[in-house]
N, CA, C and O of each residue as an XYZ file, in Angstrom:
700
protein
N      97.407      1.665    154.273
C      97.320      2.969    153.679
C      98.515      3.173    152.747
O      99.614      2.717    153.064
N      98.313      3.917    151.484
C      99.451      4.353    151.136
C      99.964      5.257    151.150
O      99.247      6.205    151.473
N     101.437      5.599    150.840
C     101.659      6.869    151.015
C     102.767      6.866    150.029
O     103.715      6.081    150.040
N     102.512      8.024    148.992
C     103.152      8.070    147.612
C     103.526      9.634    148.001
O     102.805     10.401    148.639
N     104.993      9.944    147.390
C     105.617     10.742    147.050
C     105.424     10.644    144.907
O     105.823      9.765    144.143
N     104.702     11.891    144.620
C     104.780     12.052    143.102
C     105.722     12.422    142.620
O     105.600     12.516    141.398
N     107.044     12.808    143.145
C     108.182     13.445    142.612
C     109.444     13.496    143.693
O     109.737     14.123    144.712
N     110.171     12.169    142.621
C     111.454     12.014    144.150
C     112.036     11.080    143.047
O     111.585     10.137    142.396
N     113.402     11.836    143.119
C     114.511     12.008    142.247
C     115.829     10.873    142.870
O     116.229     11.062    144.019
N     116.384      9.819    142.097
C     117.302      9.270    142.917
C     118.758      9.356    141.879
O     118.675      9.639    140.684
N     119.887      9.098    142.482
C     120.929      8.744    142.241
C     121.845      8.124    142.669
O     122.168      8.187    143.855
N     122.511      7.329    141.714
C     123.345      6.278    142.598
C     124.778      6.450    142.385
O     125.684      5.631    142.543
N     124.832      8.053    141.874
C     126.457      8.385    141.959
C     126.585      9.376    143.548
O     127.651      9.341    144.164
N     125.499     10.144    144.036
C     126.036     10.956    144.258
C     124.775     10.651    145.697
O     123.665     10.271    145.324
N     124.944     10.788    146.901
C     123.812     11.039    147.565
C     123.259      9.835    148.308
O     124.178      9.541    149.073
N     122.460      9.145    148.467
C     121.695      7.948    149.286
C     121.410      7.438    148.537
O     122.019      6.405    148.816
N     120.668      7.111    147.207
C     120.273      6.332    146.322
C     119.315      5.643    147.438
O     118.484      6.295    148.070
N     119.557      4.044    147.632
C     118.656      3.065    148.005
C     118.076      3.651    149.457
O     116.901      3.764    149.806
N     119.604      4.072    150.368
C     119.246      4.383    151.680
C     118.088      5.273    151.579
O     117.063      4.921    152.164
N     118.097      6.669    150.747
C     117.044      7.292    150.514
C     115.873      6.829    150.812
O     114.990      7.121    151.617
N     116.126      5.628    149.568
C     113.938      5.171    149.729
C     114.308      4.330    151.177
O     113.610      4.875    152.032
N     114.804      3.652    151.575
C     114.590      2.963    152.631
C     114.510      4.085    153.866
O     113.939      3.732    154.898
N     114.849      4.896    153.815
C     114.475      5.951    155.140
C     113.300      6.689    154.468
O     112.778      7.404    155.323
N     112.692      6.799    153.311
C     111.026      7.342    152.868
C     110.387      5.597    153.685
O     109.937      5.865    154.799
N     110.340      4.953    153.558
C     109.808      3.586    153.901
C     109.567      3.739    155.664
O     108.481      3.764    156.244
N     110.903      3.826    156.258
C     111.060      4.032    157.357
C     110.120      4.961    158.292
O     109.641      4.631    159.377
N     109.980      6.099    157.677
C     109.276      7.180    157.497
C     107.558      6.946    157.561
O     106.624      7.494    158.146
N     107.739      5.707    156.528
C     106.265      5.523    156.326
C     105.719      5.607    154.967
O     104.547      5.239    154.889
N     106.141      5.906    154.131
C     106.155      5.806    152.811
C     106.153      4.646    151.874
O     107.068      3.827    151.776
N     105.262      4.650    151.331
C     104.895      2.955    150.448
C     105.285      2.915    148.891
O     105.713      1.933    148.286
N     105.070      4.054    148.434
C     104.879      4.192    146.834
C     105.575      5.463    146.579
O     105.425      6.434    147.321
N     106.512      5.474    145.296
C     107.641      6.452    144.491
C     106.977      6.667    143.064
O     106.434      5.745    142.457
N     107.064      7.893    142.610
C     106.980      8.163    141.762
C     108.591      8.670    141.181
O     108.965      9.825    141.389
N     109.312      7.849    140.575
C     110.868      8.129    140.581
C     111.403      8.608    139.203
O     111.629      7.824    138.281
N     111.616     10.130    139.118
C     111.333     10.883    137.858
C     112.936     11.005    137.465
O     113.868     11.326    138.202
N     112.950     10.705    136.304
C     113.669     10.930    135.808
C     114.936     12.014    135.744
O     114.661     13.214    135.740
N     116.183     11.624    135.700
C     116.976     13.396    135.944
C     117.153     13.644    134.900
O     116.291     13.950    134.076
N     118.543     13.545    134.697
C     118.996     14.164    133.092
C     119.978     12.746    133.020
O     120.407     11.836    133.730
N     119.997     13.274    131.605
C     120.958     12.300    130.877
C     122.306     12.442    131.439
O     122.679     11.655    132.309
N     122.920     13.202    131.094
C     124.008     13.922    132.190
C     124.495     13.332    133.499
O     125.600     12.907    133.836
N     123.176     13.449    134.222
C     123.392     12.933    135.536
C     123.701     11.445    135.761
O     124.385     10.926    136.642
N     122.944     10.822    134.620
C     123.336      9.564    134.655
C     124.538      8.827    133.758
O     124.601      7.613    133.565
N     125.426      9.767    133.281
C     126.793      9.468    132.483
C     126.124      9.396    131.343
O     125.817      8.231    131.092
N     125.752     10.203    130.504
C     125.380     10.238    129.177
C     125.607     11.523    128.516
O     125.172     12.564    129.010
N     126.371     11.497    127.248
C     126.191     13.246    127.344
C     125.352     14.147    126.722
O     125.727     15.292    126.468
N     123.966     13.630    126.383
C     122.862     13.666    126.104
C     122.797     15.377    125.280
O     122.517     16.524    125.626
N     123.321     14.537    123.805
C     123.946     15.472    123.133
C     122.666     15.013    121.789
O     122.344     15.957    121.069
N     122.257     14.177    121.607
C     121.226     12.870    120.543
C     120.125     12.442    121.135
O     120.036     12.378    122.361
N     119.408     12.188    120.526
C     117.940     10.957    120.919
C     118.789      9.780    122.066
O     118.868      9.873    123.291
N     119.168      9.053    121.455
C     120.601      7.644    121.693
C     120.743      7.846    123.203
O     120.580      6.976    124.058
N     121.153      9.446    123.450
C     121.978      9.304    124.808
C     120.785      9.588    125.670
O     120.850      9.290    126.863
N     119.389     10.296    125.038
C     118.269     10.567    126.167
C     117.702      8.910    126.141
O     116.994      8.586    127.094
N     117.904      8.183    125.405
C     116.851      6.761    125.198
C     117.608      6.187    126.403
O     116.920      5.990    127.405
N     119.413      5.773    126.493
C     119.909      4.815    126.981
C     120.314      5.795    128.505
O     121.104      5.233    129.264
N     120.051      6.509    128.726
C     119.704      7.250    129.975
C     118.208      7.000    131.002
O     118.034      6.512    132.119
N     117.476      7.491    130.169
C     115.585      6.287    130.371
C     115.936      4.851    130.734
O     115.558      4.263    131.747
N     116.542      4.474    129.978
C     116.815      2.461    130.031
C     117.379      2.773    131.541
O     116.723      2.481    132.541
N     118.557      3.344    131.591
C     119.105      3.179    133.031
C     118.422      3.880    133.985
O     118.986      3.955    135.077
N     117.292      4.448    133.861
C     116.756      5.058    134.732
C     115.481      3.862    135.299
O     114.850      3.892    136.356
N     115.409      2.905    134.226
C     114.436      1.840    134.213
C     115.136      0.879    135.095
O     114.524      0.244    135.954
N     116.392      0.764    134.898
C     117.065     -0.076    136.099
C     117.033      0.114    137.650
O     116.886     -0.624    138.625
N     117.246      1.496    137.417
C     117.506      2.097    138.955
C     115.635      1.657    139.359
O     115.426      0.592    139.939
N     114.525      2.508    139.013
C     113.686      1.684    139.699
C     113.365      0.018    139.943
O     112.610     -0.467    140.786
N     113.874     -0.416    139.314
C     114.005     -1.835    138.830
C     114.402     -2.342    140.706
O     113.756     -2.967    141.548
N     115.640     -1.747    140.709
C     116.455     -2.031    141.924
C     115.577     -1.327    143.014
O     115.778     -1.922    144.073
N     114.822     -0.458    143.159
C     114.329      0.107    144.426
C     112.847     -1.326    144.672
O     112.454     -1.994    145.627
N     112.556     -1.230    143.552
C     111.459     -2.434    143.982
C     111.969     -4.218    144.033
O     111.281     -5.173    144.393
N     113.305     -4.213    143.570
C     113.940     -5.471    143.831
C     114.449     -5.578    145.284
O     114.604     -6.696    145.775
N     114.691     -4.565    145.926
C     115.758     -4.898    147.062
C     115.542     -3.507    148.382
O     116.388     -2.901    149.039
N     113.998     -3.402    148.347
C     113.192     -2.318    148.774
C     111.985     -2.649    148.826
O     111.317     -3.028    147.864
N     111.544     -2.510    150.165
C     109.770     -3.077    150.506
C     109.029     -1.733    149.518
O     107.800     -1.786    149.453
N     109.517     -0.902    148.985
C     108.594      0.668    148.342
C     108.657     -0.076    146.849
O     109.611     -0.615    146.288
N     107.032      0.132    146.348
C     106.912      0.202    145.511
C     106.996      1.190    144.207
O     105.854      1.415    143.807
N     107.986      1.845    143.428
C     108.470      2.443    142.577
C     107.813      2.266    141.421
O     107.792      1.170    140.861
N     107.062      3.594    140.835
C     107.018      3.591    139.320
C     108.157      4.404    138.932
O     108.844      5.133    139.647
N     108.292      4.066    137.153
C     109.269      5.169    136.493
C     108.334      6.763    135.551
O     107.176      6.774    135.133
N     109.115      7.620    135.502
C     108.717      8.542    134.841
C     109.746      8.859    134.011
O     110.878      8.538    134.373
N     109.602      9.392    133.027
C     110.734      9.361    131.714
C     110.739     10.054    130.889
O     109.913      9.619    130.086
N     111.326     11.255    130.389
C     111.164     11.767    129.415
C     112.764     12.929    129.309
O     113.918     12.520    129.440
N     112.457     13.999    129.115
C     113.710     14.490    128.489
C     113.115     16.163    129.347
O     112.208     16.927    129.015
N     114.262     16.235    130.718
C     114.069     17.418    131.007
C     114.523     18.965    130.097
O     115.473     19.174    129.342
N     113.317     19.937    130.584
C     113.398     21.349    129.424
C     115.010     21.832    129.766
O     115.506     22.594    128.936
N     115.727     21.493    130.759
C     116.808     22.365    130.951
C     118.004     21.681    129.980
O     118.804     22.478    129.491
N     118.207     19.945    129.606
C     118.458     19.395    128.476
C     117.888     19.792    127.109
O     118.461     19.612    126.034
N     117.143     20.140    127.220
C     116.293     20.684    125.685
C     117.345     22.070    125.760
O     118.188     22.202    124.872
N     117.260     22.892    126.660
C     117.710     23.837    126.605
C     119.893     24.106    126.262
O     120.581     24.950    125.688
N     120.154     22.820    127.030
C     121.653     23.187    126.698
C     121.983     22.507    124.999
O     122.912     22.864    124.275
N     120.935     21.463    124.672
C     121.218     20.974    123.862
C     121.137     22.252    122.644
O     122.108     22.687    122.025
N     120.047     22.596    122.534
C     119.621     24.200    121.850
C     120.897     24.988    121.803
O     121.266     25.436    120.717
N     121.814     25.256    123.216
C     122.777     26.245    123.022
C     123.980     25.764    122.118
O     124.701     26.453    121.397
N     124.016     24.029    122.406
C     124.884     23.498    121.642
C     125.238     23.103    120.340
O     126.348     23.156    119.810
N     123.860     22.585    119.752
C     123.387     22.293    118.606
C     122.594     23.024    117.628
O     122.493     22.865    116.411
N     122.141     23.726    118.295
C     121.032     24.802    117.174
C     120.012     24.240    117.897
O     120.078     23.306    118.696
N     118.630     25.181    117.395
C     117.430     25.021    117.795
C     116.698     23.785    117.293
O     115.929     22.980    117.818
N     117.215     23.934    116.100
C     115.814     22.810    115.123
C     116.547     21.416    115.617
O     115.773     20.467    115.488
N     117.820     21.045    116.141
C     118.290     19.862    115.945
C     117.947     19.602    117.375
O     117.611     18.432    117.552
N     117.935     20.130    118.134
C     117.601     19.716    119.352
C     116.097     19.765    119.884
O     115.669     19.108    120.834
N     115.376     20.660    119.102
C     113.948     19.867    118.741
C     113.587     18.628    118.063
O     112.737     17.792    118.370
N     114.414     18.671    117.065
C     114.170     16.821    116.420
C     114.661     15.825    117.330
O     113.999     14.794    117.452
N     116.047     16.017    118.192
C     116.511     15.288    118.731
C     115.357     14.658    120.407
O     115.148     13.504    120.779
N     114.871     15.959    121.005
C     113.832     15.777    121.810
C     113.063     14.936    121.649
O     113.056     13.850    122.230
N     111.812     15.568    120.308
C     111.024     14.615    119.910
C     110.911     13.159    119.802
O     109.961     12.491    120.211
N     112.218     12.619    119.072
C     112.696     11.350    119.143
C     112.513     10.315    120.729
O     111.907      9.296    121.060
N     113.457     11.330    121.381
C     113.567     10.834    122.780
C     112.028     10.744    123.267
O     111.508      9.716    123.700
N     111.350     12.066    123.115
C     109.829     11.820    123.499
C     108.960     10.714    123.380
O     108.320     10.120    124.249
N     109.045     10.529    122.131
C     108.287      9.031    121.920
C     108.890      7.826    122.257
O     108.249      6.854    122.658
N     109.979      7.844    122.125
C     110.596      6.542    122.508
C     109.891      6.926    124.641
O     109.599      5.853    125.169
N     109.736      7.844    125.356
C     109.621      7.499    126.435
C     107.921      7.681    126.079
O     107.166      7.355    126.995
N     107.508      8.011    125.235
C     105.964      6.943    125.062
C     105.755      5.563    124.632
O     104.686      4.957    124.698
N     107.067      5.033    124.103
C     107.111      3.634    123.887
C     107.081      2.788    125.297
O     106.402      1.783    125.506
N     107.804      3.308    126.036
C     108.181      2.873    127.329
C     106.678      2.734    128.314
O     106.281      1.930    129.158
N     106.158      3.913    127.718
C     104.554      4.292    128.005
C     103.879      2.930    128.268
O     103.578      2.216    129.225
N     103.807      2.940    127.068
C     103.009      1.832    126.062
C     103.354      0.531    126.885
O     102.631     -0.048    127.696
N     104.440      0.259    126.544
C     104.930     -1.089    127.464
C     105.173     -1.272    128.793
O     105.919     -2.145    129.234
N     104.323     -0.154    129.713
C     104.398     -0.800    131.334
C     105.545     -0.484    131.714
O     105.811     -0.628    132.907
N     106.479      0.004    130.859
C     107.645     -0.298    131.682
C     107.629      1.392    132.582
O     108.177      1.421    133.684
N     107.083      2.504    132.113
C     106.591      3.665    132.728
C     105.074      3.836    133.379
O     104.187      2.987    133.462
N     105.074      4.731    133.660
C     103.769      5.415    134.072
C     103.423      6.775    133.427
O     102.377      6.978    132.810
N     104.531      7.811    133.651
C     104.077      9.234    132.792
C     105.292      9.387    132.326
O     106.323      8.756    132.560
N     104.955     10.797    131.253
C     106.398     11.098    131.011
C     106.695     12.375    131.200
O     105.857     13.244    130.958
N     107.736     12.622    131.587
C     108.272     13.445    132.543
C     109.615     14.029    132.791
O     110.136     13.048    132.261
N     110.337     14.540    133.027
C     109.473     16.158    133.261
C     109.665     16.913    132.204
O     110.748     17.366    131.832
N     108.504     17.078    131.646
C     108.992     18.439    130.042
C     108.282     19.151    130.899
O     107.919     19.012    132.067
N     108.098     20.368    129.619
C     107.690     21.609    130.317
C     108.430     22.637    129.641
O     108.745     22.616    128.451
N     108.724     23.669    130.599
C     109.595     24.697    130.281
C     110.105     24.949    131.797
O     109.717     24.602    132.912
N     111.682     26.097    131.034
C     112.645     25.978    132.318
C     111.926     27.135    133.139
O     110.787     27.489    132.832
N     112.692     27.767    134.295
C     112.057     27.941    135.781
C     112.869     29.514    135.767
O     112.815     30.314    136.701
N     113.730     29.754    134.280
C     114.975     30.313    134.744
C     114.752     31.418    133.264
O     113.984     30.993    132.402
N     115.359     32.647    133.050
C     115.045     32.927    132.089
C     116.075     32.615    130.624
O     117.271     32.521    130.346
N     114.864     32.542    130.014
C     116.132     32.012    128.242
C     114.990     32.785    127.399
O     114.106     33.512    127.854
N     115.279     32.384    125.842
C     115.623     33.085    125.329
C     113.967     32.828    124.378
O     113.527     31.711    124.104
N     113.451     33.823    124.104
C     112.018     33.492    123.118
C     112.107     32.841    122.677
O     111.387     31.863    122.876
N     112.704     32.847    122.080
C     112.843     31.463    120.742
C     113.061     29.886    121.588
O     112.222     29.054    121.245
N     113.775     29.548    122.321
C     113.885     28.625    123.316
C     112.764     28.521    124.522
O     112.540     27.460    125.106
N     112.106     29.731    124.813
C     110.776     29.564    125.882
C     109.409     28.528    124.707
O     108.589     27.656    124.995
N     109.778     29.221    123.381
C     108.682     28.833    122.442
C     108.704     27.809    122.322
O     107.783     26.993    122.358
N     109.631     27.697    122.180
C     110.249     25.841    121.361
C     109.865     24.920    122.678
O     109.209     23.899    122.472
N     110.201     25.208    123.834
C     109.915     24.180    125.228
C     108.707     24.319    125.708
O     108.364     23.715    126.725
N     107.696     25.332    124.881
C     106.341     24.955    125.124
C     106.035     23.998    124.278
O     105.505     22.968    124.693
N     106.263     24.146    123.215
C     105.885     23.808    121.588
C     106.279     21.902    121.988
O     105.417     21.134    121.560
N     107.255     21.365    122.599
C     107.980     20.417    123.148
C     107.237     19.919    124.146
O     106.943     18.727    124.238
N     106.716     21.271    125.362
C     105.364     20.400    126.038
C     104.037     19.776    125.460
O     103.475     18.733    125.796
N     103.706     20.658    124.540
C     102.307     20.366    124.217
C     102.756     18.418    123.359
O     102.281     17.331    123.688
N     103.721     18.715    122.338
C     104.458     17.299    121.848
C     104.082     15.940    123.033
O     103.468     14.874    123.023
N     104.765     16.649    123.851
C     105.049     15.244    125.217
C     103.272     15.028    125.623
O     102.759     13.930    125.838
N     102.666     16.135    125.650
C     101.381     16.381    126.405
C     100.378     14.937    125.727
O      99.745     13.986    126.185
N     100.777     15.589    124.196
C      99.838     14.704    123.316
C     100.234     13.306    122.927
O      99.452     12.539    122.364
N     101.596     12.966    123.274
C     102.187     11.503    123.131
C     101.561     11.454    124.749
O     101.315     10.286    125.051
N     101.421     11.884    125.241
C     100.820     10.776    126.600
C      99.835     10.758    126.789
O      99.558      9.870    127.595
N      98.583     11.606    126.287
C      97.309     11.414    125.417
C      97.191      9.718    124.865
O      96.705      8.717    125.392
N      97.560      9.846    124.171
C      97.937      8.835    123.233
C      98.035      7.356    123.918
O      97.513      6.248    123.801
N      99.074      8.052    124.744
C      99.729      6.245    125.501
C      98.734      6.451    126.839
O      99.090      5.649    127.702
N      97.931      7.031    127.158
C      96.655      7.027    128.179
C      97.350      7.110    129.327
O      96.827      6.702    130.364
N      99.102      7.843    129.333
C      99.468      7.992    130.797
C      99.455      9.513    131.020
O      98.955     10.373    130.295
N     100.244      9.686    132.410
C     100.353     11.380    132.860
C     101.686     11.973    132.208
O     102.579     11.835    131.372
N     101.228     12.608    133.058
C     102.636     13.780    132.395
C     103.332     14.464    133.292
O     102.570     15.391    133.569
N     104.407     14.611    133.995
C     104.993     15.397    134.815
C     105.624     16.640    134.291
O     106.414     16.694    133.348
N     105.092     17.842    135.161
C     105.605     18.991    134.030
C     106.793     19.845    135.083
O     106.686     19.887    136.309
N     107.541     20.276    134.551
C     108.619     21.318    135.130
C     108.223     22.208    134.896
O     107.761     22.071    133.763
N     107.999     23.511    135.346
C     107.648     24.822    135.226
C     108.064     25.408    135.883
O     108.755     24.914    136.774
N     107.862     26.808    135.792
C     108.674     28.222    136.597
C     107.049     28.170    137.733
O     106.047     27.460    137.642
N     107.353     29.048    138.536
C     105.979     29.066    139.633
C     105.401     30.056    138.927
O     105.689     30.931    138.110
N     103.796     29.286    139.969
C     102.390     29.347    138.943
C     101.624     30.116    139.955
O     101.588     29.734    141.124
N     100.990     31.222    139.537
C      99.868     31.764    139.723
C      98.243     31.680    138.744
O      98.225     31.090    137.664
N      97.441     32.107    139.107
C      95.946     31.577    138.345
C      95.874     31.825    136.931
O      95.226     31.233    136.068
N      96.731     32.902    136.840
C      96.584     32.822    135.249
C      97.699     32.310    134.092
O      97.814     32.433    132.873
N      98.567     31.568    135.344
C      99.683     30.896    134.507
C      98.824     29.216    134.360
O      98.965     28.478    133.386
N      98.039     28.934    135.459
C      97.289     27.759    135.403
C      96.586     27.703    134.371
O      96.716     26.752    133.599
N      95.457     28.972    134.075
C      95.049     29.118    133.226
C      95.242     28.595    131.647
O      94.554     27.881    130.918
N      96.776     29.446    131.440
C      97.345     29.034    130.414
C      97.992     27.783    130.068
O      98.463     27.693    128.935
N      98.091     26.780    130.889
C      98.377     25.489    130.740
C      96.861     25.210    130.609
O      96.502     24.901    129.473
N      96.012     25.257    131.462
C      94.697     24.478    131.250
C      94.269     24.581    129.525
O      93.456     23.769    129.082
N      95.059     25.941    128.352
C      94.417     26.216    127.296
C      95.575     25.021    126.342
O      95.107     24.429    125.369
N      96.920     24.812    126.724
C      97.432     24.049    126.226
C      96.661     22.568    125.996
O      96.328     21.908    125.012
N      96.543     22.384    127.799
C      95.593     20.995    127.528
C      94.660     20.817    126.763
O      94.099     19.722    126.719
């Protein structure tokens, strides 16, 4: 039987990293869906495309290592979380950290493309309140990611604020 967790977050600065999956295993757990954090989290200061791409790469390692030296089989998920979209926005301006996203976006549909992922993940929008112009732009950024993984025939992991029927709704009109 398997037993997959769709959303389980690792790190190897701070926390259990490997022990983690080996006590999900322990547990009983076969299969990871291992999503991506932030650039940030992984020593990048994910300020550019550059620092979200070579953040993904190392995020490609870390599963790399859970299925090298770990009976759990690990996919990656990859993309450029909305709360990075969002500091980048406070830092850079709006439009540059939309171009800068985008970039990163496809490059984690390249990753798509080449097996080396499964979905990409987690866009969306944040959970927390900001600012119209920044709620717009991190939809405008989902639908982007939505349709590059269209494209590359994978999923999509979304971050969102909590959902009631007519917030479902309104994603179902995005799709």
């Amino acid at each position: 039987m398997i037993i997959l967790d769709n959303h389980f977050h690792v790190d190897p600065f701070k926390g259990l990293f490997l022990e983690a999956v080996k006590q999900f295993h322990r547990a009983g757990g076969t299969h990871l869906m291992v999503v991506y954090k932030t650039a940030h989290d992984y020593g990048f200061p994910g300020l550019k495309a550059e620092d979200f791409m070579k953040a993904m790469d190392f995020h490609l390692e870390l599963v790399e290592r859970i299925n090298r030296e770990t009976p759990v089989k690990a996919f990656a998920v990859v993309g450029v979380h909305p709360a990075e979209f969002v500091h980048l926005a406070e830092k850079k301006g709006l439009e540059y950290a939309k171009n800068e996203v985008m970039k990163a976006l496809e490059y984690a549909q390249k990753l798509c493309f080449e097996g080396k992922a499964v979905a990409i993940g987690e866009i969306g929008r944040p959970h927390y309140e900001v600012s119209e112009e920044i709620w717009n732009a991190s939809i405008e950024l989902m639908k982007y990611g939505m349709s590059l993984a269209k494209e590359a025939d994978c999923a999509v992991q979304l971050h969102t604020e909590s959902f009631d029927e007519a917030k479902f709704r309104e994603l179902g009109e995005y799709v």
